[in-house]
C-alpha positions in Angstrom: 126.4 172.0 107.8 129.6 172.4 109.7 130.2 176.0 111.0 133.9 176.1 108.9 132.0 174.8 105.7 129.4 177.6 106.1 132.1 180.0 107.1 134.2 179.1 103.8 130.5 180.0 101.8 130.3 183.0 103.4 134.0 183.9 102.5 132.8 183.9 98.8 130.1 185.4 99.2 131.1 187.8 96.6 132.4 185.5 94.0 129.2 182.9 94.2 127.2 186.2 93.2 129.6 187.0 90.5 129.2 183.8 89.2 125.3 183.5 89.7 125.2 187.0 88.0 127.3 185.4 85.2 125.3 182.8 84.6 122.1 184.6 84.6 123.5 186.4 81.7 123.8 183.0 79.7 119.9 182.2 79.9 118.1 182.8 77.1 115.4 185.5 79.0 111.8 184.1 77.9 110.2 187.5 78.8 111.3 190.9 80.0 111.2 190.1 83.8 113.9 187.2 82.9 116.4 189.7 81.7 119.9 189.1 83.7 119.7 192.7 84.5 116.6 193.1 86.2 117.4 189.7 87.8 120.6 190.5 89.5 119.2 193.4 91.8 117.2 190.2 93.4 121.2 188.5 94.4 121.7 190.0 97.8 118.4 189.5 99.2 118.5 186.4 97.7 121.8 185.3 99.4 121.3 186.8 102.6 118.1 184.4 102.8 120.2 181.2 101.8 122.7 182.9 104.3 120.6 183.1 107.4 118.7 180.1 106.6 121.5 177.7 106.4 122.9 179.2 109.5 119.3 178.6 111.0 119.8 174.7 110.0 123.2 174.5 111.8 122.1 175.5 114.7 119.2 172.5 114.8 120.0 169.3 114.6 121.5 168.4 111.1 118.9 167.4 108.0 119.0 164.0 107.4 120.7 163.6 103.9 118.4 161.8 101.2 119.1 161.1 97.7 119.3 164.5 95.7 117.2 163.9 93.1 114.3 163.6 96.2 114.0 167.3 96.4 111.8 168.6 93.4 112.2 171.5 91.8 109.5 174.3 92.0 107.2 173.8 88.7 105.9 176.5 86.7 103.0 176.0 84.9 103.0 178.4 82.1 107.0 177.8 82.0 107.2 181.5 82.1 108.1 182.6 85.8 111.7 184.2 85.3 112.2 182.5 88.4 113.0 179.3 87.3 116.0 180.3 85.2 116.9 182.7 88.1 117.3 180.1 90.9 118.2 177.3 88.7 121.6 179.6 88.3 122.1 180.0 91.5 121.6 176.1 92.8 124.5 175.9 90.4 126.8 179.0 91.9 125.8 177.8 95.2 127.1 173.9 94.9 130.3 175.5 92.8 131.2 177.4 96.3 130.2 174.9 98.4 133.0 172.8 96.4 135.8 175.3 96.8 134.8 175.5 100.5 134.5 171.4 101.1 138.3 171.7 98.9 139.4 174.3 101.9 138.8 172.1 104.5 140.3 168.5 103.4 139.1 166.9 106.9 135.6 166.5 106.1 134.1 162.9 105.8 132.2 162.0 102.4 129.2 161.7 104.3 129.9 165.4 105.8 130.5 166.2 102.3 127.0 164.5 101.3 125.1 166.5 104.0 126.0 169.8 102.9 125.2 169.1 99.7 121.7 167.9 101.0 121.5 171.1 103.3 122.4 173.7 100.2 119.7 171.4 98.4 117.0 171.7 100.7 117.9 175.8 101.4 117.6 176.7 98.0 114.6 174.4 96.8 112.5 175.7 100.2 113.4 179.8 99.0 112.8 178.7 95.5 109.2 176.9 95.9 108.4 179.9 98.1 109.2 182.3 95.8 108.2 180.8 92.3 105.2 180.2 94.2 104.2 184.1 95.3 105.2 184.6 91.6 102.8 182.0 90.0 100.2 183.1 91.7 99.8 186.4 90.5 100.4 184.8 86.3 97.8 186.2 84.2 99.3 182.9 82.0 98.9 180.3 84.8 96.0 178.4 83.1 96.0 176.0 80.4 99.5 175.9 79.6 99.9 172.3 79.0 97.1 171.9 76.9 97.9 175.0 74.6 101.1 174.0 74.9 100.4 170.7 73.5 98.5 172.4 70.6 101.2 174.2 69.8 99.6 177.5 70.7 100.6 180.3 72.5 99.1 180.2 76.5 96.7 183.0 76.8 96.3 185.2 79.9 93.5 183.8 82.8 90.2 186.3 82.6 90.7 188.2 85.7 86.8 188.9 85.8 88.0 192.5 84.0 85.8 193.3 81.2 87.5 194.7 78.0 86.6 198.7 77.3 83.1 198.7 76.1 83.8 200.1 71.8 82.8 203.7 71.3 80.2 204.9 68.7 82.3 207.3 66.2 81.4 211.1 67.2 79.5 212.4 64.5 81.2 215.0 62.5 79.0 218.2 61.7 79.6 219.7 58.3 
């Protein structure tokens, strides 16, 4: 990515969070880590990642831009990691910037213009896998999800090995 585009992204810095924020708060939150509020406090770190790494890319050699739908997006398979709603917002905020920025500077070539797209792209998806990832890993919900799914069941937690509380006997009252 050119050093002006990345420069014009870091310029509205403020406003791609606003907006990311924002459009947290139009997901439907599929469980109480999803909620937009507990979500947003994740933003900063979030953007100084996407920050340093793109600025890490520019100062190699440039990717080499490949169709977009080649990058995959992280999968989930319970469906519940409040993840996916959390970056999928902020792939969006992040290409709405880089638009203003690529409409700052007029000069750039359409192939320029496809790279940055590619390098945004392959930022977010790399802190996105990494993350949904750590968080998957940890689901007590991570098994069987298709199948249950399929069933039209509910996915139940994985057995972490933890035996329930063995049932007490009823202390005998004494008259």
């Amino acid at each position: 990515m050119q050093d002006g585009l990345l420069d014009g992204l870091r310029v509205q810095r403020s406003q791609i969070r606003e907006r990311w924020a924002a459009l947290l708060h139009t997901e439907r939150a599929n469980t109480p880590l999803a909620h937009p509020d507990a979500l947003v406090h994740l933003l900063d770190w979030t953007l100084d990642e996407i920050f340093r790494d793109l600025a890490h890319l520019a100062s190699r050699r440039r990717a080499t831009p490949q169709p977009i739908g080649a990058l995959e997006h992280p999968e989930c398979p319970c469906g519940r990691n409040p993840l996916l709603a959390y970056f999928a917002a902020g792939e969006q905020a992040m290409r709405e910037g880089l638009v203003l920025a690529q409409v700052a500077t007029p000069v750039l070539s359409p192939a320029e213009r496809d790279a940055s797209l590619f390098e945004i792209d392959l930022v977010l998806h790399h802190i996105a896998r990494r993350e949904i990832e750590a968080f998957c890993g940890v689901c007590q919900f991570r098994q069987g999800r298709a199948l249950d799914h399929e069933a039209g069941e509910a996915p139940q937690p994985v057995d972490a090995g933890i035996a329930p509380p063995a049932a007490t006997a009823p202390v005998p009252s004494h008259p």
